[in-house]
C-alpha positions, 0 to 999 in steps of 0.5 A: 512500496511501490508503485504503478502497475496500472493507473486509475484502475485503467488497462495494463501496459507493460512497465518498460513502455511506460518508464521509457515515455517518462524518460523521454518527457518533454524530449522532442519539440512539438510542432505547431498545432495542426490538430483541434485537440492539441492543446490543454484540457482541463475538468474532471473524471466521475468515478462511482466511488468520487469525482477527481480533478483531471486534465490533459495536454494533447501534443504531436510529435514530428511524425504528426502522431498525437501522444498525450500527458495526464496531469491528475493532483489527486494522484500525484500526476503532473504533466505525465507522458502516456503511451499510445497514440491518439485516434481522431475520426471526425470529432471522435478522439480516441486513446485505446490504452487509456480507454479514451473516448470521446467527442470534441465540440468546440472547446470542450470535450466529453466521453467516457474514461477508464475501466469502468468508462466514467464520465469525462468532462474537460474544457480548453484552458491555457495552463495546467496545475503544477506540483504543490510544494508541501505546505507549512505545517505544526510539527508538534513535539517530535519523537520523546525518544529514538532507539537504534537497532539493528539494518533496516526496519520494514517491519511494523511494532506489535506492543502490549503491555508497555513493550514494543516488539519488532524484528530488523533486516539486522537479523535480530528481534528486539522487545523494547520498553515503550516508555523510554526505548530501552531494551529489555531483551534480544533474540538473535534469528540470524537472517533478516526480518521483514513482517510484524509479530503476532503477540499472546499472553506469554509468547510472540510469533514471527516469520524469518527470511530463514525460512522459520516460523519463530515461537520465543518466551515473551518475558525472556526472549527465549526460544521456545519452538521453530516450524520450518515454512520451506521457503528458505531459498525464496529470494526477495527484491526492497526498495530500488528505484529501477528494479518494481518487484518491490518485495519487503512484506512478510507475514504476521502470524495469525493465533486463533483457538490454538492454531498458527496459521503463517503464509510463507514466501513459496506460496503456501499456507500452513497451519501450525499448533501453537504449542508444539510447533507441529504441523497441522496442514498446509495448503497451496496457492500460486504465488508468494504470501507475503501478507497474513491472514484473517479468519471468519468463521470456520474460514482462513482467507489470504491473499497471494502474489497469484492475484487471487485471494483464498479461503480454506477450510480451518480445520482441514486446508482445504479450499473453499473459494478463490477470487481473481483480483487482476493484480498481486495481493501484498496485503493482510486481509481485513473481515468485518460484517461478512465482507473481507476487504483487501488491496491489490497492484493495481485495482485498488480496494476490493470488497468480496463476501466472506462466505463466497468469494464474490466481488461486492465492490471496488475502489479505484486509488487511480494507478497506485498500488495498494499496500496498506492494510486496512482497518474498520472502526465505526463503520469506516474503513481507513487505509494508507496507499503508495504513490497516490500519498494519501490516507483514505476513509471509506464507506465500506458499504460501496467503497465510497471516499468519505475524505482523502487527505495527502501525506506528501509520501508512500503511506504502506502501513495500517493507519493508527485510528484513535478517538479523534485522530488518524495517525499515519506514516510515510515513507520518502524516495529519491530517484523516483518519477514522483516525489515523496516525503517522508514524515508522522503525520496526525489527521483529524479523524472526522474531516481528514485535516492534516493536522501535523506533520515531523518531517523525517530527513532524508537518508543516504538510500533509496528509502527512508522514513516509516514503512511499517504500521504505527502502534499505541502504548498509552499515550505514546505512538511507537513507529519504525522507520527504514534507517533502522530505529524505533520511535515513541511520539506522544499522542498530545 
């Protein structure tokens, strides 16, 4: 998914401003320099949570008017025209939408930058980086097999027991053998499928854009109970490269004590018996549900399309706390020793305490929306991203960055921590204003190291590649990719 709705954590603007300065970059010729901060500038930005790689080019346009253009490797940001006009008084330069302020001395520049006014420190250079091209890397083995099913497949495989189960924009859920990618049974739903499955001992779970919460017979594939969510008539946007609500998340259902408890796309929570289908209570919020949910004590937390995330009351629906996260919430939230961890549109990671609601920290991902989910294994946190293209390892006590390592493409799904490795997928687009690859990627745990990467070809659409989260079945990671199939790589 996408994308940018603010950057580096930085104030909004609105999105047609900014599409229409990228689609003018480098349109008009700059007049000679007649003010001490044109030029390059080049140095680097001191967020609390890591230290980037920054720089700036100052230009004037044939007004005399001063504009500036980012350049930012850690975001995939290169020479990128920003709106706005540069403020000069004395030696002060100033850049209201980018919270830029700061004093020219010579040949250096020195201020403070962003929403949390970090530390910015650059010097005169003649040229900035350019964009690298991906590097040679081992691709390992490639996939042992490939199956192909039915439309798109944004959703992520739920496995157990040596069968992936998985759901296509085809309208039809699919159990397949993990050993061999041959089917062993098909569900036909008969609209599209956009969220994992929630697996128990003899039955699955899963939410169809028919406006139903499906319960089917895990051995058999049968259907077994249907609970209207009521948001048949909700309409979706995927991937288009100029339209950015981007929308092609649905929720896993979440099983606990005998309870479903399932979002639905008009906004509301439901709680729903996990044996009959009925209706226990339904809660609302203001906006889409398009993420699960996560549970802590006598608490159920979600996130929504509002901005805010919410906790209620597991036995009643009442709510409990809700938390504004200044952009909108895809993500299923992650809860680990008090703290429920989740990602929005705009601010990036965001650490809240369970029992209230109130923010401990934030992370910025410098601009890129965040539409990974999260997961917590020996006390740190590891999440994917979207156009920053990099897998993150984070101290969940302060949100610090352990490593951040580039993918080379938009990483939305949960990556796939074992012993000594991070397994990630990435997806690719094309047009787009930065460039993704799509590809399996294999990340040394410890150090971040892309250690391996099979390049997944470009398709025909706008999307390709993995949208979805990976899944382990012994030795085999199973991935599903937009173009519509399932795979089984080998760990080793």
């Amino acid at each position: 998914m996408v994308i940018f709705r603010v950057l580096c954590d930085w104030p909004q603007f609105p999105r047609a401003a900014f599409m229409l300065a990228f689609a003018l970059h480098a349109s008009t010729a700059v007049s000679a320099a007649t003010d001490p901060v044109e030029g390059k500038w080049w140095g680097s930005v001191i967020a609390p949570h890591e230290t980037v790689d920054f720089g700036l080019e100052f230009k004037a346009d044939e007004k005399g008017e001063v504009h500036v253009a980012i350049t930012q490797p850690g975001a995939n940001y290169f020479g990128m025209e920003y709106p706005g006009v540069v403020h000069r008084e004395g030696r002060q330069v100033t850049l209201t939408e980018l919270n830029l302020k700061a004093k020219l001395t010579g040949n250096e520049l020195k201020g403070t930058f962003g929403r949390v006014n970090a530390p910015i420190e650059l010097k005169r250079v003649e040229a900035l980086p350019q964009p690298p091209a991906i590097p040679a890397l081992p691709s390992g083995s490639g996939p042992r097999w490939q199956t192909r099913l039915s439309g798109q497949v944004f959703a992520s495989p739920a496995v157990a027991d040596g069968i992936a189960y998985v759901g296509t924009t085809g309208g039809v859920f699919n159990a397949v053998k993990t050993r061999d990618g041959s089917f062993v049974w098909t569900f036909s739903a008969g609209r599209p499928i956009f969220g994992a499955a929630r697996l128990t001992e003899d039955a699955v779970y899963f939410a169809c854009d028919n406006g139903y919460l499906f319960k089917l017979e895990r051995a058999t594939g049968k259907e077994l109970w249907r609970y209207d969510l009521g948001d048949e008539r909700v309409s979706r946007i995927i991937g288009h490269p100029q339209v950015y609500d981007w929308d092609w998340h649905s929720p896993r259902p979440l099983v606990a004590d005998g309870v479903l408890y399932v979002g639905s796309g008009d906004g509301s929570l439901h709680a729903v018996d996990a044996t009959t289908g009925a209706r226990r209570w339904r809660a609302d919020t203001g906006g889409r549900i398009r993420g699960g949910a996560a549970i802590e004590g006598d608490r159920v937390v979600v996130g929504s399309a509002d901005k805010f995330v919410y906790a209620f009351d597991r036995a009643s629906g009442r709510e409990l706390w809700k938390h504004d996260t200044e952009a909108e919430v895809e993500d299923e939230p992650v809860i680990a020793d008090g703290k429920v961890y989740i990602g929005n549109r705009g601010i990036g990671m965001i650490a809240l305490s369970a029992a209230t609601g109130e923010r401990a920290w934030q992370t910025t991902f410098w601009g890129s929306w965040l539409e990974s989910t999260a997961t917590v294994n020996d006390s740190v946190l590891y999440v994917g991203s979207s156009d920053l293209g990099r897998v993150s390892a984070l101290d969940p006590k302060d949100g610090r960055v352990l490593w951040r390592t580039d993918v080379f493409g938009w990483t939305f799904g949960t990556p796939l921590v074992t012993a000594d490795r991070v397994y990630a997928g990435a997806a690719g687009g094309t047009p787009y204003f930065i460039p993704h690859a799509a590809g399996f990627c294999v990340l040394d745990r410890a150090t971040g190291k892309l250690l391996q990467r099979w390049p997944l070809a470009e398709s025909a659409g706008h999307q390709w590649g993995i949208a979805g989260s990976l899944a382990l079945a012994g030795d085999t990671v199973v991935a599903t990719t937009i173009d519509g199939s399932i795979y089984g790589f080998p760990t080793t």
